[in-house]
C-alpha positions as CSV (number, residue, x, y, z in Angstrom):
1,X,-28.9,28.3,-3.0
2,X,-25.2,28.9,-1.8
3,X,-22.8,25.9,-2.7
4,X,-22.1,23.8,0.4
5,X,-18.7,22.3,1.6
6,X,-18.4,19.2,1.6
7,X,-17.8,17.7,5.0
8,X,-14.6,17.3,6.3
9,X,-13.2,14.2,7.2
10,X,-10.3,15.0,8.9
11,X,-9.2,13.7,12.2
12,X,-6.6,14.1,14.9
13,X,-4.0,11.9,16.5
14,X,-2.9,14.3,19.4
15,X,-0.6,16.5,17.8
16,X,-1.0,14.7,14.1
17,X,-3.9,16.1,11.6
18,X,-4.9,13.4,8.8
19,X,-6.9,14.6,6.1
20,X,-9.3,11.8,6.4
21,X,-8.7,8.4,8.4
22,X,-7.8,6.3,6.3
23,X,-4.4,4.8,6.6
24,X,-2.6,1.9,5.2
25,X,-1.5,-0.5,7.2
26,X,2.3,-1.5,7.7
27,X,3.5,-4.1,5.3
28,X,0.4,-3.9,2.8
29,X,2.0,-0.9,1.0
30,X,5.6,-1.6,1.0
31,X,7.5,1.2,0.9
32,X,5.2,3.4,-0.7
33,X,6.7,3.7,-4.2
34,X,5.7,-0.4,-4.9
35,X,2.3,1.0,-5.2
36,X,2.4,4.3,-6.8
37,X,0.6,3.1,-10.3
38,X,-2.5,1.8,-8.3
39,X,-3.1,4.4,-5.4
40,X,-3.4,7.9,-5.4
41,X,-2.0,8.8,-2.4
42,X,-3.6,12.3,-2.4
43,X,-7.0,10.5,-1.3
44,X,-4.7,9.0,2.1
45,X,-4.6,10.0,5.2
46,X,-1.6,8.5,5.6
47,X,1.3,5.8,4.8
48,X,2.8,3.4,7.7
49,X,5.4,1.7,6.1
50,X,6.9,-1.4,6.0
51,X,8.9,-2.6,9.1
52,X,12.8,-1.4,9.5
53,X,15.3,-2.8,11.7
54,X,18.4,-1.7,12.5
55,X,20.4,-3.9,10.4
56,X,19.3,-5.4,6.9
57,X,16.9,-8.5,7.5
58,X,16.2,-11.3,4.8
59,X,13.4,-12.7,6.1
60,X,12.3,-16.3,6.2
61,X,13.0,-18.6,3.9
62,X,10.7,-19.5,0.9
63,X,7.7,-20.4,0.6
64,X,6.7,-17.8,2.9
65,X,3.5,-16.6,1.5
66,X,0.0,-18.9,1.2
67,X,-3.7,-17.9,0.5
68,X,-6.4,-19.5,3.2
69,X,-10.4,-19.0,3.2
70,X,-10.8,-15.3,3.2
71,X,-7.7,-14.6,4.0
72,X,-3.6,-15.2,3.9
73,X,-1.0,-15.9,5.9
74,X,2.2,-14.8,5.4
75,X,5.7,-15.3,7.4
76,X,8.0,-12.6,5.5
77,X,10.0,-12.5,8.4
78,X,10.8,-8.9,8.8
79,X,12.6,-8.6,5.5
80,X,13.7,-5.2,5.1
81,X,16.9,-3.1,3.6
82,X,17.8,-1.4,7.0
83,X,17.6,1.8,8.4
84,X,20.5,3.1,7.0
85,X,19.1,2.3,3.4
86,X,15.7,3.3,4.4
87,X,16.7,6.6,5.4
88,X,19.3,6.9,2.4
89,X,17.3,5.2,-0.5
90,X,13.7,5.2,0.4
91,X,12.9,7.7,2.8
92,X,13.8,10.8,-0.5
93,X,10.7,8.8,-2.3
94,X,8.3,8.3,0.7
95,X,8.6,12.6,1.2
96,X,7.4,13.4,-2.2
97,X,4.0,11.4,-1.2
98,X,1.1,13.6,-0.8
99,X,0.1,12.1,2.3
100,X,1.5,11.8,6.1
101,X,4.1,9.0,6.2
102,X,4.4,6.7,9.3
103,X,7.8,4.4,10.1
104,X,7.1,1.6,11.7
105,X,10.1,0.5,14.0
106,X,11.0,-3.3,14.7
107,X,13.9,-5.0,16.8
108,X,14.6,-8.0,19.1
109,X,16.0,-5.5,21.8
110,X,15.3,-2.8,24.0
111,X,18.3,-1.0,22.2
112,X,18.2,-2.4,18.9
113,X,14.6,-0.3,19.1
114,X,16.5,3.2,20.5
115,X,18.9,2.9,17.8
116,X,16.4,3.1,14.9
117,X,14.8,5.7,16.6
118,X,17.0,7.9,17.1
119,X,18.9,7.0,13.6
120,X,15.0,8.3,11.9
121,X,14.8,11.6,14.4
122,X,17.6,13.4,12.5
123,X,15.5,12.7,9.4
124,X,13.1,15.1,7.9
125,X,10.1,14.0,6.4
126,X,8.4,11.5,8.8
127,X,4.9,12.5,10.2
128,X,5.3,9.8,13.1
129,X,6.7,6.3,14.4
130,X,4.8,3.3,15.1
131,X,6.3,0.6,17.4
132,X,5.9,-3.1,16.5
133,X,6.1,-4.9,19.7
134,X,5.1,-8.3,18.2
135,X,8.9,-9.1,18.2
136,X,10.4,-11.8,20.1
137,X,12.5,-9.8,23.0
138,X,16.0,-12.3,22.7
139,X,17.0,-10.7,25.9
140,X,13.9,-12.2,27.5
141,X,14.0,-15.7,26.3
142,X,11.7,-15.1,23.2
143,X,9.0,-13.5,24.8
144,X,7.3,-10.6,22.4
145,X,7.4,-7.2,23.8
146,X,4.0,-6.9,22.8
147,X,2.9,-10.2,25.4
148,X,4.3,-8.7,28.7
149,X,2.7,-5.1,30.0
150,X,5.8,-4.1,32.0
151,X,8.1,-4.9,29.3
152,X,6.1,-3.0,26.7
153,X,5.8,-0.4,29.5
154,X,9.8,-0.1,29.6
155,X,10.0,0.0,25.8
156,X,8.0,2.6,25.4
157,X,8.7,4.5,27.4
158,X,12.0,4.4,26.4
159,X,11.2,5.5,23.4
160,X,9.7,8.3,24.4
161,X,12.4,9.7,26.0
162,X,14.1,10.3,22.6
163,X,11.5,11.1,20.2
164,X,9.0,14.7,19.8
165,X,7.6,12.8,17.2
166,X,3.3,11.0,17.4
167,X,4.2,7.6,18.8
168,X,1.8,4.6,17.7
169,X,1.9,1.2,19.4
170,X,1.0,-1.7,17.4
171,X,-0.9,-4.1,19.8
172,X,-0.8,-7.9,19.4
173,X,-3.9,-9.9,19.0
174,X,-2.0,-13.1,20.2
175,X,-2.3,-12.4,24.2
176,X,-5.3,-13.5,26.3
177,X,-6.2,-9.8,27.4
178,X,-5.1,-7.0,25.3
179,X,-6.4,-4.1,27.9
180,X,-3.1,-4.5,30.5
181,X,-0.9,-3.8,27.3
182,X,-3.0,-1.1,26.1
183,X,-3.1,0.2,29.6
184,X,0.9,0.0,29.5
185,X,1.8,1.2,26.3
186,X,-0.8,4.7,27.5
187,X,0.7,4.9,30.7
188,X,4.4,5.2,29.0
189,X,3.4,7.9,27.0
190,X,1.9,6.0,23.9
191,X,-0.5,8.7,21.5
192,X,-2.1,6.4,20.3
193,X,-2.8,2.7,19.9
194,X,-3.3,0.5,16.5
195,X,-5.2,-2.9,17.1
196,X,-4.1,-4.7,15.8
197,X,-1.5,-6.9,14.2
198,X,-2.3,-10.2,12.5
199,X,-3.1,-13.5,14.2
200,X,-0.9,-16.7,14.4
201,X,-2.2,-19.4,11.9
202,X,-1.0,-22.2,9.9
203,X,-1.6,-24.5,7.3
204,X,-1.0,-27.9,6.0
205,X,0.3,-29.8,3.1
206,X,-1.5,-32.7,2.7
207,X,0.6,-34.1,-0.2
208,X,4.0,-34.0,1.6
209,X,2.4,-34.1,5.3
210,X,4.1,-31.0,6.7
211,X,3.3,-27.2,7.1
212,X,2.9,-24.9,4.1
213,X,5.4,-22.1,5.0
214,X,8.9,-22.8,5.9
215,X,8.8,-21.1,8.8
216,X,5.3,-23.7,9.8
217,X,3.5,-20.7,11.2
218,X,2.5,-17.3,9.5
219,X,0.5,-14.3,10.3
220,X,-3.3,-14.4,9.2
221,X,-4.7,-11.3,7.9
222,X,-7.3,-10.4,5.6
223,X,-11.4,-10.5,5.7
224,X,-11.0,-13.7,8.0
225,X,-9.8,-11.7,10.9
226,X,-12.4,-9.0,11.2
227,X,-14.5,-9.9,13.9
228,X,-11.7,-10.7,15.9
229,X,-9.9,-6.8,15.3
230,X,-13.3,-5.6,15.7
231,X,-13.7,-6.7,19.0
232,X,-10.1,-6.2,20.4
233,X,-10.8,-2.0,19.0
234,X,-14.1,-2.1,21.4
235,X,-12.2,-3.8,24.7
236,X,-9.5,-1.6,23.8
237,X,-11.0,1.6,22.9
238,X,-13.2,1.4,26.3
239,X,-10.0,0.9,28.3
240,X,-8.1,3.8,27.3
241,X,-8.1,7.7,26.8
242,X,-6.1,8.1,23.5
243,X,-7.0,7.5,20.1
244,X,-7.5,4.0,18.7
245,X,-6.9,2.8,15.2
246,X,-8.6,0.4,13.7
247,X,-6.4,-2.5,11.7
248,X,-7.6,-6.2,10.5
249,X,-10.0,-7.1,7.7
250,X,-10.9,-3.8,6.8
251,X,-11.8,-4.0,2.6
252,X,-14.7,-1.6,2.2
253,X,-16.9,1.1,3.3
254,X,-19.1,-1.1,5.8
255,X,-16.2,-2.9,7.5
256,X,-14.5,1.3,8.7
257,X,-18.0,2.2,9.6
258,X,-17.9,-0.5,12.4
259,X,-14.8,-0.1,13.4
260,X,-15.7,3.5,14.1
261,X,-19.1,2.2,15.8
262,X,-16.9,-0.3,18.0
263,X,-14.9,2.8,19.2
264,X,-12.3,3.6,17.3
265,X,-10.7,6.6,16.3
266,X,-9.0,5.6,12.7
């Protein structure tokens, strides 16, 4: 009998191809090279990397890091060299991978956003951007981008006045209905959607009676937040016409199979 193929697992983000859908997820990878002796980045579909901001953050203060049943929370803060370093000193590494590479773009501002984005379009090497909107907008009194549909709406579409490139949103779970923003971020021209980010939590310390993190609350993320991803890809992927990807508690076979029976594209 005649050898067969094996099935191909590739899949397609409106103008992007992946090899197969797997992806890793901003700030678990770094910027790629942290990782390069445990992953082989040939079996990827493709790299978001970690957050970059206009100017050079530090992040929280210590500690900013804690383990919680099945799951962590962590309060990094953002800390990342810049885009100017990013495109100078880790963007030549983050080429050479053998998979698509993703930037993920942060700011407190409208502009601060435009900047970055237009400081990574003259770059080669980047297979898309990815918009974190779980910022706090400091021209709107605090208010994440990611919590207010017209506000998202504006940022967006902003954004995609200036770049050719696959544009992802990265929804936050933290709002009471994440189908407006969806709605929003798709309307302004958004090719796809990743739900989503990581849920606020906190913990104590019993011994010195305060919180754990020095910034008192921290993103939750890990096997703990499954169900709750799970169910935000299935409101979200029945709301909307582009592609979803799935992001939140996903550690094995099982967990990608129901995020793809929930709807999802990723």
């Amino acid at each position: 009998m005649p050898k067969q193929k094996p099935a191909s697992l590739s899949v397609r983000l409106g103008t992007l191809e992946l090899r197969n859908p797997v992806i890793l997820a901003s700030g678990t990878c770094g910027y790629g090279t942290e990782l390069e002796d445990q992953v082989d980045f040939s079996t990827l579909g493709a790299l978001v990397a970690k957050s970059v901001t206009l100017t050079p953050r530090t992040g929280n203060p210590m500690p900013r890091v804690v383990e919680c049943a099945a799951g962590m929370l962590n309060a990094i803060g953002l800390a990342n060299v810049g885009v100017e370093a990013f495109c100078r000193e880790k963007l030549p590494a983050l080429r050479r991978l053998p998979c698509a590479v993703i930037a993920n773009v942060a700011g407190s501002t409208a502009e601060e956003y435009l900047k970055v984005v237009a400081r990574l379009e003259s770059e080669a090497g980047l297979a898309g951007l990815e918009l974190n909107v779980s910022c706090p907008n400091v021209h709107a009194g605090g208010l994440e981008f990611g919590r207010d549909p017209g506000v998202l709406g504006e940022l967006v579409a902003a954004v995609r006045e200036i770049t050719r490139r696959p544009l992802w949103v990265k929804l936050t779970p933290n709002v009471t209905d994440i189908v407006p923003l969806a709605l929003a971020a798709e309307a302004a021209g958004a090719d796809a959607l990743t739900v989503s980010n990581t849920l606020v939590g906190m913990r104590m310390d019993l011994e010195h009676r305060r919180p754990v993190l020095a910034n008192v609350t921290g993103g939750l993320s890990g096997p703990a937040i499954k169900p709750v991803a799970l169910n935000l890809v299935y409101k979200t992927a029945g709301a909307v016409k582009i592609p979803v990807i799935g992001c939140g508690g996903i550690s094995t076979a099982s967990d990608a199979l129901e995020f793809l029976m929930a709807g999802e594209s990723q």
